[in-house]
N, C-alpha and C positions, 0 to 999 in steps of 0.2 A: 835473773836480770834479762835475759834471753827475752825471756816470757811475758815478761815486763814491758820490755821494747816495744815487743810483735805488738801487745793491746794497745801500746799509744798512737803506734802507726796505723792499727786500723781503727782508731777512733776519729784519728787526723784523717783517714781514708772518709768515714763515713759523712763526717763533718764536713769536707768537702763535696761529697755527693750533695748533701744536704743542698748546701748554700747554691749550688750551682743548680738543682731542681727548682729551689725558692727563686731565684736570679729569673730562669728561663719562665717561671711562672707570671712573675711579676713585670714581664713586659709587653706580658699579652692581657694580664686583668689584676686588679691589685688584689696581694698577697694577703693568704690567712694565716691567723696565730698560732703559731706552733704551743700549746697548753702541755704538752707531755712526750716522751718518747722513749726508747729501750732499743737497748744494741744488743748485736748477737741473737739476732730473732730466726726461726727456722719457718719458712714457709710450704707446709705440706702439701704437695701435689698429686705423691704415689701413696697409693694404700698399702701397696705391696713392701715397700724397701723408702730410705730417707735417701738414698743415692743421687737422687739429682734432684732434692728439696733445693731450694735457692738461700740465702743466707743472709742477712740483711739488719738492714732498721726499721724499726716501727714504730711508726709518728703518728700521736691524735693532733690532730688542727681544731680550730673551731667552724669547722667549715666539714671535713672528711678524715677517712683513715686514709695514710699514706704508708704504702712499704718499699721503701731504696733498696734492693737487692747491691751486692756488695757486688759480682759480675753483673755488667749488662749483656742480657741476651740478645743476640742478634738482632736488628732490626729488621724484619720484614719486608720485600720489595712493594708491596702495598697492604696497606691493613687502615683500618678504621680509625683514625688518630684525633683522639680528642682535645679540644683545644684548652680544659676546665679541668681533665683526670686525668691519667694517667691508666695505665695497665693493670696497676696492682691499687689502684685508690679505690674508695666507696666511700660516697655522701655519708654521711652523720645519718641523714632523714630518709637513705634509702637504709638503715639497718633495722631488723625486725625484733631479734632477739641477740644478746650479748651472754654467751655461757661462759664460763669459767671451770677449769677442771686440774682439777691436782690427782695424778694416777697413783701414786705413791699412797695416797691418804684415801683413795674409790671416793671422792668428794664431786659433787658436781653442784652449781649457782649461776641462774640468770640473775643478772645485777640488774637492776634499775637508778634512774638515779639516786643520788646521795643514799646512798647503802653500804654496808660494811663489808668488807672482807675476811674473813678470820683465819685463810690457809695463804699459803704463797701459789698462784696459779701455774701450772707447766704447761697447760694449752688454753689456748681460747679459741674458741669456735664461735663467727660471726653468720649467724643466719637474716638474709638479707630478701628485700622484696622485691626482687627481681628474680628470686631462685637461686643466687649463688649461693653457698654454702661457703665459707674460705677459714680454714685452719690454720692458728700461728702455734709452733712449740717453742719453749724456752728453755730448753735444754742447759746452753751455755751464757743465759740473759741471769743478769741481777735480780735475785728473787722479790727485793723487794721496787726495786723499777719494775718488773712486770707486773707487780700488784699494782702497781699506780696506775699504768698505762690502760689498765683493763679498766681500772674504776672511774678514770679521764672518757675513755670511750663509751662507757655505759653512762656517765652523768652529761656529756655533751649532744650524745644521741637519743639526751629525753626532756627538753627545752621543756620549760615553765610555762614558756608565752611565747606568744607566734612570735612578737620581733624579737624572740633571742636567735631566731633561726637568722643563720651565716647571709643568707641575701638580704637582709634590712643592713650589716656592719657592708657590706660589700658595698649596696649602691651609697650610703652615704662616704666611705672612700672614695670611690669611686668620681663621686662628683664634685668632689673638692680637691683630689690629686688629679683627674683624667677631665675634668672639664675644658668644653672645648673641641676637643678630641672626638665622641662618642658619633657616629655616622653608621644610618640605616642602609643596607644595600638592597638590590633586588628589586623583583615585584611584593607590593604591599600586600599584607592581609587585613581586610575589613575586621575593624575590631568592635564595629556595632557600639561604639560608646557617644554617637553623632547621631542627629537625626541624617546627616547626607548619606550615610552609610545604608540605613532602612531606603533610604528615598531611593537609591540605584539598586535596591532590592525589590522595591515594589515595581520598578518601572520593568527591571529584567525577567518582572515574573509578570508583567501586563498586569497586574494587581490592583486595578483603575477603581475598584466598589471599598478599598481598604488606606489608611492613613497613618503619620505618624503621629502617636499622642504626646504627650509632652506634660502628662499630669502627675509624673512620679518623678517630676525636675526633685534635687537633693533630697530623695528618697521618701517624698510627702506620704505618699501613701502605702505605697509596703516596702518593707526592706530588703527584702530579696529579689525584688524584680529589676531590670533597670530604667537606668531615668527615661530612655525611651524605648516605646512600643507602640504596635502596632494594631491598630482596632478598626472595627465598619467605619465607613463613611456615617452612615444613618445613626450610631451610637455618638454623644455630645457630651464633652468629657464631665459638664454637672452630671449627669445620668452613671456612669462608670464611676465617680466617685461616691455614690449613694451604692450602687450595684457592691465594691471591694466590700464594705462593712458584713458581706453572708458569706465572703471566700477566706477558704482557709491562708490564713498569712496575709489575708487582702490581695492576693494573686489575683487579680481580673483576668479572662480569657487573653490567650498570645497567639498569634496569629502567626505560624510558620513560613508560607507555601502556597504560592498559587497554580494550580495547572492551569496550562490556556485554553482550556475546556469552561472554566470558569470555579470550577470546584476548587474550596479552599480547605488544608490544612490548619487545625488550632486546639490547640495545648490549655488545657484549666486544670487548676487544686478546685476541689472538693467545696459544695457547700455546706458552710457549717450548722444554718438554720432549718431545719426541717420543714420548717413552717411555711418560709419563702423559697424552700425547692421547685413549686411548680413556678411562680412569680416569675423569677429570676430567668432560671430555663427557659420559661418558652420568650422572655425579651431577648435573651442572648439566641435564640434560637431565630429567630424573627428577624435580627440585624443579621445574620448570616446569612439568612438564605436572600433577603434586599442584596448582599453585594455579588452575590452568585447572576452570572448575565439571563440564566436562562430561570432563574430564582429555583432553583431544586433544592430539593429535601436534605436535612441535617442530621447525621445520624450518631452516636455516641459508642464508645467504645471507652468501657470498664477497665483500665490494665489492672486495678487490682485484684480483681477477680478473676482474670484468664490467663496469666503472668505469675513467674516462683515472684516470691517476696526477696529484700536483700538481704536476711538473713537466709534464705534456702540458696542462693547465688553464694554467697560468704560461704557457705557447709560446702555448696561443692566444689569450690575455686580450692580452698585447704585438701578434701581430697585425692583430686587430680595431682596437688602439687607434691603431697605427702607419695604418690605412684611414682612419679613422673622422677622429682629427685631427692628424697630424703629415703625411701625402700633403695635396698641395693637390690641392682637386677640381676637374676639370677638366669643363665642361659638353658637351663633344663627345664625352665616352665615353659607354659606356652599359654597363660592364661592372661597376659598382661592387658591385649587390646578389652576384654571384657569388664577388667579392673578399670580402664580408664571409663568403659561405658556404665559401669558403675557409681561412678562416682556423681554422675549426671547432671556433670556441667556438660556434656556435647546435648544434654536431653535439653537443657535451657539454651545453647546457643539456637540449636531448632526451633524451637518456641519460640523466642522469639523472631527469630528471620522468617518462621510461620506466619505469625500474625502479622507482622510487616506488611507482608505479602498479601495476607485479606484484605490490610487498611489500601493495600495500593488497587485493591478490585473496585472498591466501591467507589477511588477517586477516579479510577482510570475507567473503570468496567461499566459504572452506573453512570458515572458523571454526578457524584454528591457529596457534600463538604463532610467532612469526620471530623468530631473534635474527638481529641483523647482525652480521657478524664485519669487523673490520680490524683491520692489523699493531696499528698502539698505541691504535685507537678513538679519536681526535682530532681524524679532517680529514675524511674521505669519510662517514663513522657520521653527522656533524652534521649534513651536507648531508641527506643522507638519512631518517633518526631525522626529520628537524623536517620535510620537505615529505609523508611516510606522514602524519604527525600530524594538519598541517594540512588534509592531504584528507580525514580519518575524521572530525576535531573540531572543528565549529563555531566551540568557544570560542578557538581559539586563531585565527581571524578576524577575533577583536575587537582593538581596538587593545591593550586590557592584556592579553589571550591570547597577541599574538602575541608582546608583549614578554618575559609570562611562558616562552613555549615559547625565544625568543632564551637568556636570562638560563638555563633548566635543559640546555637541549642545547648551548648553546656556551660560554657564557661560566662554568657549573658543572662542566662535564662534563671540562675542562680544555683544548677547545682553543688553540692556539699561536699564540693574535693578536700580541702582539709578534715572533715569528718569522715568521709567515706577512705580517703587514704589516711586517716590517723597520721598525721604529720608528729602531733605532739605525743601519743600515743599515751592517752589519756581514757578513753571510751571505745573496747572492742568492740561494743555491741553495736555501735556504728557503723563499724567497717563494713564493706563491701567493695570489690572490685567493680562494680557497675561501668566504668571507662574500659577498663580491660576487657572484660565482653562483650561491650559494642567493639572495639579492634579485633576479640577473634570471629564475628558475627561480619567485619570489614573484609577480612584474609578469606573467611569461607566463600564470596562473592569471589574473589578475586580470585581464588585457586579454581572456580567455575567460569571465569569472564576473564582470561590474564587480559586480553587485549583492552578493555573498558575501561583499564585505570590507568593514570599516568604518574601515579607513584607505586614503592616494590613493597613488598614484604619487609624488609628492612629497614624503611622508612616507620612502619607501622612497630616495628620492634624500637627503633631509636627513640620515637615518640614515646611507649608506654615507659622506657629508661628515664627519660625525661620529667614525669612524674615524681621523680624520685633527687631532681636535684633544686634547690630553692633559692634559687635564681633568678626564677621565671614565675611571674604571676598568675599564668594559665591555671594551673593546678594547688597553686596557694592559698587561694582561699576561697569561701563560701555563696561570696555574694559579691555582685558588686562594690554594694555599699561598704561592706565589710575591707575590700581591699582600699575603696577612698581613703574611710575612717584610718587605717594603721598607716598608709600614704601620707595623710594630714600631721598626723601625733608623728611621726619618723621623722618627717620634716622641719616640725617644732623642735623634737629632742637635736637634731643636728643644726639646727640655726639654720635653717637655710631660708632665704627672703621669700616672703610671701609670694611676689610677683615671679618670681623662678620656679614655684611646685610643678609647672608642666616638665621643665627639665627632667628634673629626678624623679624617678620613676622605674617599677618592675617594668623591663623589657617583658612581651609575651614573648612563647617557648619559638614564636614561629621565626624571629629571629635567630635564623640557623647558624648565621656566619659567628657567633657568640660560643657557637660549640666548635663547630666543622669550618673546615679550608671547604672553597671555592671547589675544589677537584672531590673533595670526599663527601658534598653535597651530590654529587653526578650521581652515586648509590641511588637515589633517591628517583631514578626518574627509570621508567620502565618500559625497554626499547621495542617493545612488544604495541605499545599504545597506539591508538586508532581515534586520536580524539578533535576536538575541533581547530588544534593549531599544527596537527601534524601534517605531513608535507608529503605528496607525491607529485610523479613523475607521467605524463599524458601528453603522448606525441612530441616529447622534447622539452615541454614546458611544465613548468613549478606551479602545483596546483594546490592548495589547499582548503580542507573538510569543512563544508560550512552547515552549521544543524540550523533548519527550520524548524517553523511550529509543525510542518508536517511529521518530522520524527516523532511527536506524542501519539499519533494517531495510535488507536488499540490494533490498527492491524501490523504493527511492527510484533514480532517474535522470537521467538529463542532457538536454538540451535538444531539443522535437521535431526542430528548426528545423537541427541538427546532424544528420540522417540521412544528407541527402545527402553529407556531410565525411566518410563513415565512411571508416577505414582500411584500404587493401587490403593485402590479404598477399601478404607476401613485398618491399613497396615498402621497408620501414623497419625489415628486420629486424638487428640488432645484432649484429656477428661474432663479437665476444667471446665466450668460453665464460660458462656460469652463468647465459643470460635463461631467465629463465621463462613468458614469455608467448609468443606468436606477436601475428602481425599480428591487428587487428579485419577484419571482411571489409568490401567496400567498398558488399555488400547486407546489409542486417540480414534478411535470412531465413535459417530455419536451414539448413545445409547438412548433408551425411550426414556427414564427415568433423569434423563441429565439434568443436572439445575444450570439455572445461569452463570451460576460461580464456575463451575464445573467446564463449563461450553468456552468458557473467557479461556481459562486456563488450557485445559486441550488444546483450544485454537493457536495460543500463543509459543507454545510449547511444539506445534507442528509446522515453524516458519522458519525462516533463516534468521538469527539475531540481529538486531542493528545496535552495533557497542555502543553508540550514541544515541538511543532509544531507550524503552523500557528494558528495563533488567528484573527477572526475578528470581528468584535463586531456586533451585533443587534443596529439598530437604528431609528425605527421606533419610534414615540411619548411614545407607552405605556411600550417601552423598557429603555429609560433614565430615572431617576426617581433624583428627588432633594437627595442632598449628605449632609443627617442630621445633622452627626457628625459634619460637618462644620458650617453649616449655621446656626443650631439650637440649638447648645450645650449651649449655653448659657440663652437659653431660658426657663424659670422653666416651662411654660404648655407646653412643647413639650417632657420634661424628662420622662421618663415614669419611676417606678421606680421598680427594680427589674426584669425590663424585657428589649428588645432590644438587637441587636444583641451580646453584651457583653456576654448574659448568654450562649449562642450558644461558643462563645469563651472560656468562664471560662472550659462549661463541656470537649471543645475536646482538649484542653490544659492538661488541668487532663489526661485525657484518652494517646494522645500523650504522654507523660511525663512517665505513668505507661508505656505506650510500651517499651521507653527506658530504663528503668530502668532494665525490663525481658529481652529483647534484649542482654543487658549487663550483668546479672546473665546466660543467653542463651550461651553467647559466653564463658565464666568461665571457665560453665558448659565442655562446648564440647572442648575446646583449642582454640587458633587461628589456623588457615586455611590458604593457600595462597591466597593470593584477599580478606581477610574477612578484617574488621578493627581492629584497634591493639586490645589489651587484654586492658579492664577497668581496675578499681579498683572491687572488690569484692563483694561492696554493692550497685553500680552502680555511675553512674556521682555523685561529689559531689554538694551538697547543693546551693553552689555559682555557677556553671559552669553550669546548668542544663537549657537546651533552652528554657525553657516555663515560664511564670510569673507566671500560678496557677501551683505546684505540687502538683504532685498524692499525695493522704493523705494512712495511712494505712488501710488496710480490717478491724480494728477495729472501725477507727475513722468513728462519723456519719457524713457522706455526708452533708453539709450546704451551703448555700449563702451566702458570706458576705454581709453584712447590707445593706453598702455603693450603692450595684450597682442600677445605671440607665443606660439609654440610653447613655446618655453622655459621661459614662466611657472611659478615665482614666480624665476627667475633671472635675472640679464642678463649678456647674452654680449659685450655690447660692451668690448672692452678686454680680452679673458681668456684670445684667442686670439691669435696671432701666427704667420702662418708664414715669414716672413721668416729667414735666415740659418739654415733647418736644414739644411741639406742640408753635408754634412762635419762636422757634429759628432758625437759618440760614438755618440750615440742612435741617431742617422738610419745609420749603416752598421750597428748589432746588429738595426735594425729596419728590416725588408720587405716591402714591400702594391703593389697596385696604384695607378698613384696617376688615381683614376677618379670619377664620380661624374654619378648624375643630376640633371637639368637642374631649376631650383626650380620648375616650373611641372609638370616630372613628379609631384616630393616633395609639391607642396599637395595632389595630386590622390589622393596613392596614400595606398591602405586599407591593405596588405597588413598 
């Protein structure tokens, strides 16, 4: 009877969690359907002992996995608090593989949907694409609830059709209970679905020879382009609609980029007719070089010839991952860094920031237009197209720049984010990480340039998270037109009035305040930044960084302090056919044999940087380095604890923070000024409004660390990894690494 009891009361216990998680959920976004759940769940955190596994419920929704721990752990004086998940949740679409294991019976089964079960499961093991790993045992759970629960989560984490996914049920909720209500905050991000959006892009790029067209208004002529873009002046859109019938997909050339040199940037799929290759070419060749001021030469650039393919990116993204966190690491090896350089994805982040780097010779160095060419201009053009950009263009450093450059090269341009992330997970052979390696190819710039950017490392982690949750239209799907189309039929199926479709609608991801509070968006901005709205101090007066066209000039360069890092030739040269550069020399004096590529690069290389000028990144082997935060946050022996670049962040956040504060008592003091920024408030920014996550504390309070930091920060890894019972399951025989790893006391230590 005893026994009896206890179970009622802590079912009434959990029931209660339940309701008051669903309560708290549902007053910040409308609530998802609970489809399944099982009590008495054990969630594995130590490999070593179950002693401090947490204890719980585990709930599938139609939306994510939810685990209610029966204690709540401590809350954290600051941590990353999500406004959509929770600590122990995971999207449905961020789950990769769903195993199943009964130890008793040596059984193991990846479930797909509607598939059987035939044992009762005692663990399940969620391999997830973001790298977690997260194990539930069921010890004391209802054998045949935990069979449910597992075959609920494996059939809702493998949708039939994109609008079964949880953000089509959400926003039509959403806008029949919360209508009204829904308010955008902040500065905007250009979503390029306007021609006014192109028009303040042509103007800000002086783009005077280039226009917007208006010939693929509801998707007339290709489906994966968008309705508008951007073409020469001298091309007439009869001419361009005769020209799509030889491009693959009818992709007409896209026009990214103008330097104010005159050289333009522009992105084309492949022609499909052999016949009219020269035709075509030298017309489209012809209107480029009419909108160039000084009419220069136009030169081409192959990626699929000089560029890994996305399946050779897909091979090395699985091996790095299979190192990184499914091999347990073992501290007597010491082969691990080699294993990751085996794996050769840091060999394709190079390559590509390589070529980058050529294409930015010929706009910057030569002064002449580059189109990229690939087969359908979708996957390799984007990676590409946006890191040329980022190195030429300041603005797209900025946080709304960089979203702006996201939002026109990938998510306008038509890349295959539901194919390439397998949302439905329907076609491997699609897959590819392509967005995830342009973010680690972002972080490698940035771990060279901290000052250039004015968003963190963390930002760039929250965003590739984001991918994973289907909410947000950014990463949903393939095409413009494609997101119209299921926009339109969503509409219809929810009755919503014709004249109201603007209303409902996917939010894009750039709407942060959807995930993050106001303070835990501050993560995002990087107190190191040097860029055009940042603020100093000159003779007592508030001055701030204004970029000319003078900063394009080629004689802006890169860091003295980089001389000796120069790159020798022949070390790093690329076999593929189609590079255009050679090595840098590893003396910056001239040599007799130098070429002109060669002389740019040296030259640029022997100046002091201007963070608001050209940027080009170092790329030699010992210059890319694995991007931690991602790969390894989940990892407990790679956390380091108290240290890593967080505390670097913590102190110049503080410090930042005090400067404005004085700044603002600065400007009080003296009055406003003409040109200076308006008049504060008295005691400086308030509390809420203040840029940085850590605030200056007072000259009395003593100086501390909060408890919490590790490497990881703003994440925690405790609980997210598991590597218990991989080894025989699906994953672990398709995936192969070393299973190696240095010792933590090498890891605190090392710069590389």
């Amino acid at each position: 009877l005893h026994q009896h009891c206890c179970k009622i009361f802590t079912f009434a216990y959990y029931l209660l969690l339940l309701l008051m998680h669903v309560n708290v959920q549902s007053k910040k976004h409308c609530k998802s359907i609970v489809v399944n759940e099982v009590n008495f769940v054990r969630k594995c955190i130590s490999a070593e002992s179950n002693q401090d596994d947490p204890w719980g419920k585990l709930i599938c929704t139609n939306f994510k996995v939810s685990f209610i721990p029966q204690e709540a752990p401590p809350k954290q004086k600051s941590q990353l608090s999500h406004l959509l998940l929770g600590e122990h949740d995971i999207p449905l679409t961020c789950l990769e593989q769903v195993v199943t294991v009964n130890d008793t019976k040596g059984k193991k089964k990846v479930l797909g949907s509607n598939q059987k079960l035939k044992f009762n499961p005692t663990e399940l093991i969620l391999y997830c694409k973001d790298l977690r790993i997260i194990r539930f045992c069921f010890d004391e759970a209802g054998p045949e609830s935990a069979r449910k629960v597992c075959l609920a989560i494996a059939h809702y984490s493998h949708p039939a059709d994109l609008q079964l996914l949880f953000g089509f049920e959400y926003q039509g909720r959403r806008y029949h209970e919360c209508k009204g209500d829904y308010i955008v905050g902040g500065m905007q991000t250009p979503i390029f679905d306007r021609p006014s959006d192109w028009d303040r892009e042509i103007k800000r790029t002086s783009a005077s020879e280039w226009r917007v067209c208006s010939i693929n208004e509801s998707y007339a002529i290709s489906p994966s382009l968008p309705e508008y873009i951007v073409v020469p002046v001298s091309l007439a859109d009869q001419d361009l609609k005769q020209y799509s019938l030889y491009f693959t997909d009818r992709r007409i050339p896209l026009w990214c980029w103008n330097h104010p040199n005159g050289s333009a940037l522009v992105r084309m799929a492949c022609i499909v007719d052999p016949l009219h290759q020269r035709k075509i070419d030298q017309r489209i060749f012809t209107a480029i070089t009419k909108s160039h001021t000084q009419r220069s030469e136009v030169i081409r650039s192959d990626l699929d010839k000089c560029l890994p393919n996305i399946q050779d990116i897909q091979s090395a993204f699985v091996k790095v991952r299979q190192i990184c966190v499914l091999d347990p690491f073992e501290e007597s090896e010491e082969r691990w860094l080699s294993s990751i350089d085996n794996s050769r994805w840091l060999e394709y982040v190079r390559a590509f920031l390589k070529h980058s780097a050529e294409i930015v010779y010929y706009l910057e160095g030569k002064n002449v237009s580059v189109i990229l060419q690939e087969e359908e201009d979708r996957d390799l053009n984007c990676v590409v197209s946006s890191l040329v950009q980022l190195m030429l263009d300041p603005h797209y450093r900025s946080l709304i720049g960089f979203q702006s450059l996201v939002q026109k090269e990938w998510v306008m341009a038509g890349h295959r984010f539901l194919d390439r992330c397998n949302h439905l997970k329907k076609n491997y052979k699609e897959e590819s990480p392509l967005f995830m390696l342009f973010l680690d190819c972002v972080w490698q710039m940035m771990n060279q340039y901290p000052a250039a950017f004015e968003f963190t490392e963390a930002y760039l982690t929250v965003l590739s998270d984001s991918m994973w949750i289907p909410l947000f239209s950014t990463f949903l799907f393939s095409s413009p037109k494609q997101r119209a189309q299921h926009l339109m039929d969503f509409a219809k199926n929810k009755a919503i009035p014709q004249g109201e479709d603007q209303v409902v609608y996917f939010p894009p991801v750039w709407e942060w305040s959807q995930q993050f509070s106001i303070k835990d968006q501050t993560l995002f901005n990087n107190p190191m930044y040097v860029g055009k709205g940042a603020a100093c101090v000159q003779n007592g007066e508030v001055k701030t960084f204004r970029r000319t066209k003078k900063t394009y000039s080629s004689t802006l360069r890169g860091t003295a302090t980089l001389m000796r890092n120069g790159l020798k030739e022949g070390e790093d040269t690329l076999t593929r056919r189609g590079s255009l550069v050679s090595e840098l020399k590893s003396e910056f004096s001239a040599v007799k044999d130098e070429s002109p590529s060669e002389r740019f690069f040296r030259d640029w290389f022997s100046r002091p940087a201007d963070q608001q000028g050209l940027l080009i990144p170092l790329s030699m082997p010992s210059h890319v380095a694995l991007w931690k935060l991602f790969f390894l946050r989940w990892v407990p022996e790679a956390c380091i604890p108290r240290g890593g670049p967080i505390t670097a962040y913590h102190k110049l956040s503080q410090l930042v923070d005090e400067i404005e504060i004085l700044q603002s008592q600065l400007r009080q003091y003296k009055g406003p000024s003409p040109g200076n920024t308006p008049l504060p408030s008295p005691s400086g920014p308030p509390s809420d409004q203040r840029r940085m996550y850590f605030k200056a504390s007072y000259p009395d309070d003593p100086a501390t660390t909060p408890d919490f930091f590790t490497s990881s920060f703003p994440f925690t890894p405790v609980g997210n990894l598991c590597r218990r019972s991989v080894y025989g399951t699906p994953i672990s025989k398709f995936l192969n690494g070393a299973r190696i790893w240095l010792s933590t006391e090498t890891l605190a230590n090392d710069t590389v």
